[in-house]
Steps between C-alpha positions, in 0.01 A plus 500: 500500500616518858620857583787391785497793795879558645423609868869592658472419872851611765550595833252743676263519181176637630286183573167650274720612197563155416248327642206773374631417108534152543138438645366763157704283233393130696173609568455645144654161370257314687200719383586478126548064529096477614432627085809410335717215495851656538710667788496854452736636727802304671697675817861419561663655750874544477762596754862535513495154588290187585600596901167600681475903522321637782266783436448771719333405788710175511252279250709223349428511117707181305568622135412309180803612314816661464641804277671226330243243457130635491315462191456738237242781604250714328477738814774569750334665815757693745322541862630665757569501918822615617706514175821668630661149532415418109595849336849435592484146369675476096341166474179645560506791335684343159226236503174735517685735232525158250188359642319839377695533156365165438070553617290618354352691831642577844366608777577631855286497820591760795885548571567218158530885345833515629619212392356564145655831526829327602495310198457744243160350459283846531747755365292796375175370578196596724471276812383443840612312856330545853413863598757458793791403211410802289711750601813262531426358128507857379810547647694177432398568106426803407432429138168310578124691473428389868091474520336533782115430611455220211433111594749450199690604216499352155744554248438248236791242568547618859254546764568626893291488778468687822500316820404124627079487411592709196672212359198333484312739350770497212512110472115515415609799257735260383266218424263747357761565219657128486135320474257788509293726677198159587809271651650823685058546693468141523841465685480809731078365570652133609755664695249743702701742423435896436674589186608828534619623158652849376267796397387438165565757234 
């Protein structure tokens, strides 16, 4: 079975939070086909609209889908970038709020908090965003167990990251639960990339 990855990509999102998940769950994908003859993981990413959003920086990124239109997903991924456009955007904010009833897991990289936030997504939970965003996530809502000092923060159904390179350390987290702790090595190995995961207990 395919597990289908729902990567939301607007205006000003932070180049690495999408990008860093996308090259975990594609390079993970890619891993698993050299023993097994399925696709693992497919990435979708989804956007307002078809209409090219440029990322911060100015990269041109050209969506797969639409709120309206993208497949049904196993995993909804929120990154972030400058989000103040999207946290005053209903369409936005209604979608990740059904897009999460209906997923089994969710997960936010960097500022994506907010947005989760926004959405009613992370209501009473313990999370994370960039160490700069901290203080303002506290503020904004005060009924989240802000964390600070962890790579991420898993609740089960909903995980949050802190910022940009921590998202990739929580996509390989991610695989590590999805496909298991082997795929999660083999993927971080191919990518030459130092996985640097939360304290153990």
């Amino acid at each position: 079975m395919t597990i289908t990855i729902g990567l939301h990509v607007f205006d000003q999102v932070e180049v690495l939070d999408f990008a860093g998940p996308f090259e975990v769950f594609t390079t993970a994908a890619r891993v698993h086909r050299r023993t097994h003859d399925e696709d693992l993981f497919a990435v979708c990413t989804i956007a307002r609209s078809t209409t090219a959003v440029r990322a911060r920086a100015g990269l041109l990124v050209q969506p797969d889908a639409t709120f309206a239109d993208h497949p049904p997903l196993d995993v909804l991924l929120v990154p972030g970038g400058v989000v103040t456009h999207e946290l005053a955007q209903p369409d936005t904010l209604g979608w990740i709020t059904r897009t999460a009833a209906a997923v089994p897991l969710v997960a936010s990289i960097c500022t994506g908090a907010f947005l989760l936030a926004k959405a009613g997504v992370l209501d009473g939970k313990a999370v994370t965003t960039h160490w700069e965003d901290i203080d303002d996530l506290k503020a904004m809502f005060p009924g989240l167990d802000v964390r600070t000092g962890q790579r991420w923060v898993d609740e089960g159904t909903v995980v949050t990251s802190a910022g940009i390179s921590a998202g990739i350390d929580m996509s390989l987290h991610l695989v590590e639960r999805l496909a298991g702790r082997a795929l999660a090595e083999r993927t971080a190995r191919q990518m030459e990339f130092d996985w640097t995961e939360n304290p153990r207990a």
